[in-house]
NUNUBA-571590 format. One record per residue (C-alpha): residue number from 1; x, y, z; residue in one letter. Coordinates in steps of 0.25 Angstrom, whole numbers, plus 5000, padded with zeros to 4 digits. Example, Ala and Ser with C-alpha at 12.3 -4.5 7.8 and 13.67 -1.06 7.14 Angstrom:
BEGIN
+--------+------+------+------+-------+
| drenba |   px |   py |   pz | torba |
+--------+------+------+------+-------+
|      1 | 5049 | 4982 | 5031 |     A |
|      2 | 5055 | 4996 | 5029 |     S |
+--------+------+------+------+-------+
This chain:
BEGIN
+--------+------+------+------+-------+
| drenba |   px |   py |   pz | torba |
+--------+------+------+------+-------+
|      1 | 4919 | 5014 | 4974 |     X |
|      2 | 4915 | 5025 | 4982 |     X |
|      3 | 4923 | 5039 | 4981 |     X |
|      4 | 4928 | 5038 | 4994 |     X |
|      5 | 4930 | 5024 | 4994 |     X |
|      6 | 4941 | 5028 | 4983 |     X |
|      7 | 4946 | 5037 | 4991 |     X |
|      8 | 4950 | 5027 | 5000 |     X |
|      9 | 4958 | 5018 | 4992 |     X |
|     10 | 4966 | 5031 | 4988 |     X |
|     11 | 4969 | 5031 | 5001 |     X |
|     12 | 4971 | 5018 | 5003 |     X |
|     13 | 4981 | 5018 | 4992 |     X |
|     14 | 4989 | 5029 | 4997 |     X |
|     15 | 4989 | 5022 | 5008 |     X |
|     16 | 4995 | 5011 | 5001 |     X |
|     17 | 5005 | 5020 | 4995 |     X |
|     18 | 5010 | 5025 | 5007 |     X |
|     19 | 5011 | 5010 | 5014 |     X |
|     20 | 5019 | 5005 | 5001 |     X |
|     21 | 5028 | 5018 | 5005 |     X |
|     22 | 5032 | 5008 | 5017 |     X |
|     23 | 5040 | 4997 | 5009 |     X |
|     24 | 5049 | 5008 | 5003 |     X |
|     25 | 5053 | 5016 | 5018 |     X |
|     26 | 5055 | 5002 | 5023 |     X |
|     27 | 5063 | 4999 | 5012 |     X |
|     28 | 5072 | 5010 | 5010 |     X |
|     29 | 5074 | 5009 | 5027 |     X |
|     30 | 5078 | 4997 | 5026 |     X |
|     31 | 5090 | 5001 | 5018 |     X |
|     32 | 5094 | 5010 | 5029 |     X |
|     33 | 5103 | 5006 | 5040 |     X |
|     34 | 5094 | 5002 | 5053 |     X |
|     35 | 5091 | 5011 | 5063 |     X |
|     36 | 5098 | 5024 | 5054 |     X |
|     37 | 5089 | 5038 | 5054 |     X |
|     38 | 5084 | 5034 | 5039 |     X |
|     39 | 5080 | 5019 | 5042 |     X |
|     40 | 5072 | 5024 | 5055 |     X |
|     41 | 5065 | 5035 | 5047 |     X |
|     42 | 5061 | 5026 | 5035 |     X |
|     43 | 5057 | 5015 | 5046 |     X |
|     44 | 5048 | 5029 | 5053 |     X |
|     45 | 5042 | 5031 | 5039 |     X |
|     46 | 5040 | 5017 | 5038 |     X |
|     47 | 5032 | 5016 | 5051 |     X |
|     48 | 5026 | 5029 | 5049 |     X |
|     49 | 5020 | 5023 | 5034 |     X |
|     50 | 5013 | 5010 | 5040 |     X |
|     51 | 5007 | 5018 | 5052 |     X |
|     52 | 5002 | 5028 | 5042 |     X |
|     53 | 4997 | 5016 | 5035 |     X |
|     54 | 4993 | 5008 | 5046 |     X |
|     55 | 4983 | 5021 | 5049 |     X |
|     56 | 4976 | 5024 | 5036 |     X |
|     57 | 4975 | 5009 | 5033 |     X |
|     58 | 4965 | 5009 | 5045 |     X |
|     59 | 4959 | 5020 | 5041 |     X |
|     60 | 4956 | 5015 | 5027 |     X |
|     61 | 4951 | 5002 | 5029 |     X |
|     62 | 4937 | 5010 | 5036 |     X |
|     63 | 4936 | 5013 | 5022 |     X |
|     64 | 4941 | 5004 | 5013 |     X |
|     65 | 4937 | 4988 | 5014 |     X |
|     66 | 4950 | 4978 | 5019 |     X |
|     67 | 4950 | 4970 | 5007 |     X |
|     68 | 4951 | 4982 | 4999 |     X |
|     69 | 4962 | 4989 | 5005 |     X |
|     70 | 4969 | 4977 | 5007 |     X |
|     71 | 4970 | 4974 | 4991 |     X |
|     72 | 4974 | 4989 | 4990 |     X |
|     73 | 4987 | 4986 | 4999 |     X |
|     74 | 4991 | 4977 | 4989 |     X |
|     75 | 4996 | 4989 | 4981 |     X |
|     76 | 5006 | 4991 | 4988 |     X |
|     77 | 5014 | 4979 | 4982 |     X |
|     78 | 5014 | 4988 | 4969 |     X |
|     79 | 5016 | 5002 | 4977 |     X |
|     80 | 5029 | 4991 | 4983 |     X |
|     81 | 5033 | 4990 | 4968 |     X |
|     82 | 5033 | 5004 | 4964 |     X |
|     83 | 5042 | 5010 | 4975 |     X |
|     84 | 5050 | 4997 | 4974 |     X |
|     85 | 5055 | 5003 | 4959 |     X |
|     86 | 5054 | 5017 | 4963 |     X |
|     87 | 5062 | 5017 | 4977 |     X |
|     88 | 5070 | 5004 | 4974 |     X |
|     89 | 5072 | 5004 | 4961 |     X |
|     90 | 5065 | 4990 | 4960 |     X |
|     91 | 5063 | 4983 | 4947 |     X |
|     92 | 5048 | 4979 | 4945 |     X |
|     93 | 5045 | 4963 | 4936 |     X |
|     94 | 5035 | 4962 | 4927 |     X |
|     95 | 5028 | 4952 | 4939 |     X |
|     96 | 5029 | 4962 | 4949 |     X |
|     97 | 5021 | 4972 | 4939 |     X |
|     98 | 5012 | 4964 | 4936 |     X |
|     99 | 5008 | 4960 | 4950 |     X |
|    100 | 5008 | 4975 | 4954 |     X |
|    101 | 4997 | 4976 | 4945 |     X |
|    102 | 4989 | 4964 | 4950 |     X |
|    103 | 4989 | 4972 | 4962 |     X |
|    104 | 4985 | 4983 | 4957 |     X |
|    105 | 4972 | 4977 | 4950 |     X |
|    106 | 4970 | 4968 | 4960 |     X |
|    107 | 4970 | 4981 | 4969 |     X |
|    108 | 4961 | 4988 | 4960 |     X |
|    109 | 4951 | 4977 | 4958 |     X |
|    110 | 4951 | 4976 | 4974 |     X |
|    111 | 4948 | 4989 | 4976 |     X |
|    112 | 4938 | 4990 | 4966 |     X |
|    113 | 4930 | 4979 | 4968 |     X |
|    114 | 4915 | 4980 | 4976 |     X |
|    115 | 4912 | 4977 | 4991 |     X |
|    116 | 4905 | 4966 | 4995 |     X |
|    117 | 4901 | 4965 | 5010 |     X |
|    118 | 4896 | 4952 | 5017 |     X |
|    119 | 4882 | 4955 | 5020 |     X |
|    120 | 4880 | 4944 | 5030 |     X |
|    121 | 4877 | 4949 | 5040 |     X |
+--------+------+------+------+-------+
């Protein structure tokens, strides 16, 4: 894998990380009564997180194969798990682990994997 191609999948990541942001302002709006000053500012945020997104996604797939990225959006499921116990105070199982961790090699091996193009032209 090329340097800038790396550089990419950082970014994609980060990406990643900010989208998995998403679950928690929806969450934590969705405690607040509807239509009060807080819930209309976290549903803003929201909104403002998944245009963000919505953007550099575009912008990243000139760079990065479909499949690839994708895979990569899978992490957010373990992204999900982590703020779930930080911000909810959400109790992890050993399944829930465990599968969080297939994600992540199944990510890794993914992302590490060669090109193949069709060449049939």
């Amino acid at each position: 894998m090329k340097h800038s191609e790396k550089r990419y999948y950082l970014y994609l990541h980060l990406l990643m990380l900010l989208m998995s942001f998403s679950g928690v302002v929806s969450k934590t709006a969705a405690a607040e009564s509807f239509l009060s000053l807080r819930w209309i500012l976290l549903y803003g945020l929201l909104l403002l997180i998944l245009a963000v997104y919505a953007v550099f996604w575009q912008q990243l797939l000139r760079h990065i194969m479909l499949s690839r990225a994708y895979a990569c959006k899978s992490v957010n499921v373990v992204w999900g798990m982590l703020w779930g116990v930080l911000f909810f105070h959400e109790r992890l199982t050993v399944k829930q682990l465990l599968a969080g961790v297939l994600v992540i090699a199944g990510v890794v091996l993914v992302a590490s994997g060669k090109e193949q193009h069709d060449n049939t032209d």
